[in-house]
C-alpha positions as CSV (number, residue, x, y, z in Angstrom):
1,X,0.0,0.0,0.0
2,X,1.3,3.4,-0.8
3,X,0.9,7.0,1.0
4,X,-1.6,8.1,-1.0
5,X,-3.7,5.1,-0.7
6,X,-6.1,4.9,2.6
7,X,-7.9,1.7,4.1
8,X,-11.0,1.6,3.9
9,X,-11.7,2.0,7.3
10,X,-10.6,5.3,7.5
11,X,-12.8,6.9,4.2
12,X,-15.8,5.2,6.1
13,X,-14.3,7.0,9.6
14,X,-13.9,10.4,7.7
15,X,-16.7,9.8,5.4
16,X,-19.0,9.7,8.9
17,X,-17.5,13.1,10.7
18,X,-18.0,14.6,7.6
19,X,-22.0,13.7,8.1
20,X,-22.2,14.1,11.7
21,X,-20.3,17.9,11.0
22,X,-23.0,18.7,8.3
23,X,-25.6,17.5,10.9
24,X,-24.2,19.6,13.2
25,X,-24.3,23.0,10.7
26,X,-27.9,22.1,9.6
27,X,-29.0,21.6,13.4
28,X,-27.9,25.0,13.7
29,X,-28.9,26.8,10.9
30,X,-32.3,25.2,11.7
31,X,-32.3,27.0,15.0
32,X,-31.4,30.2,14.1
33,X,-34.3,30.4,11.5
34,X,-36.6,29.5,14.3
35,X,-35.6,31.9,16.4
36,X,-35.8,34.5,13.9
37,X,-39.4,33.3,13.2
38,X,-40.3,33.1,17.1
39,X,-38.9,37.3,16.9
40,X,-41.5,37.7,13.5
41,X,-44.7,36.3,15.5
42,X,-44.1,38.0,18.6
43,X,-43.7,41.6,16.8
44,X,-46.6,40.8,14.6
45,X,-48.5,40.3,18.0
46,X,-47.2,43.3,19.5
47,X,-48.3,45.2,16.1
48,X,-51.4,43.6,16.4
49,X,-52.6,44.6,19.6
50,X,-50.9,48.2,19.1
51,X,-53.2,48.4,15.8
52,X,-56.5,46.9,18.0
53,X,-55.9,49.2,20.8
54,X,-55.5,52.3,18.2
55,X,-59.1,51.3,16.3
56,X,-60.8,49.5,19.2
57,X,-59.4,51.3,22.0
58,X,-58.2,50.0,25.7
59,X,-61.3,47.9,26.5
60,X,-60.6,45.8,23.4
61,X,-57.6,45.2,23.6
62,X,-58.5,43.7,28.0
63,X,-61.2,41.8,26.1
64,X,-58.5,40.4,23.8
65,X,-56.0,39.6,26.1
66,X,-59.1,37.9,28.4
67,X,-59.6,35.7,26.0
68,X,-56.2,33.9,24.8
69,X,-56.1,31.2,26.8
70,X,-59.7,30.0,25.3
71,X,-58.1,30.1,22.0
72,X,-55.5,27.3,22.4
């Protein structure tokens, strides 16, 4: 066997830290995409009620806010 040559063993070896790496990077790209989405919905709700309490005014906004945990 020469230098260049290397067992089989080893491609398989590097060939699987190679995977678990890009598992690794995806996990975490995956993660910072969520969290960016989880920033999105909580300004829209902000925004939301911002715009509701501007139209509806304070007592809708109480009602609103009353009635969240009937909507899950």
């Amino acid at each position: 066997m020469t230098e260049t040559e290397t067992p089989i063993e080893e491609m398989k070896s590097s060939r699987t830290q190679k995977f678990a790496q890009w598992l690794m990077e995806r996990e975490e790209k995956r993660e910072k995409k969520d969290s960016s989405l989880e920033g999105l919905i909580k300004s829209n709700v902000l925004v939301s009620f911002l715009t509701l309490g501007l139209v509806g005014g304070f007592e809708t906004v109480q009602l609103a806010i009353t009635m969240i945990p009937y909507l899950g």
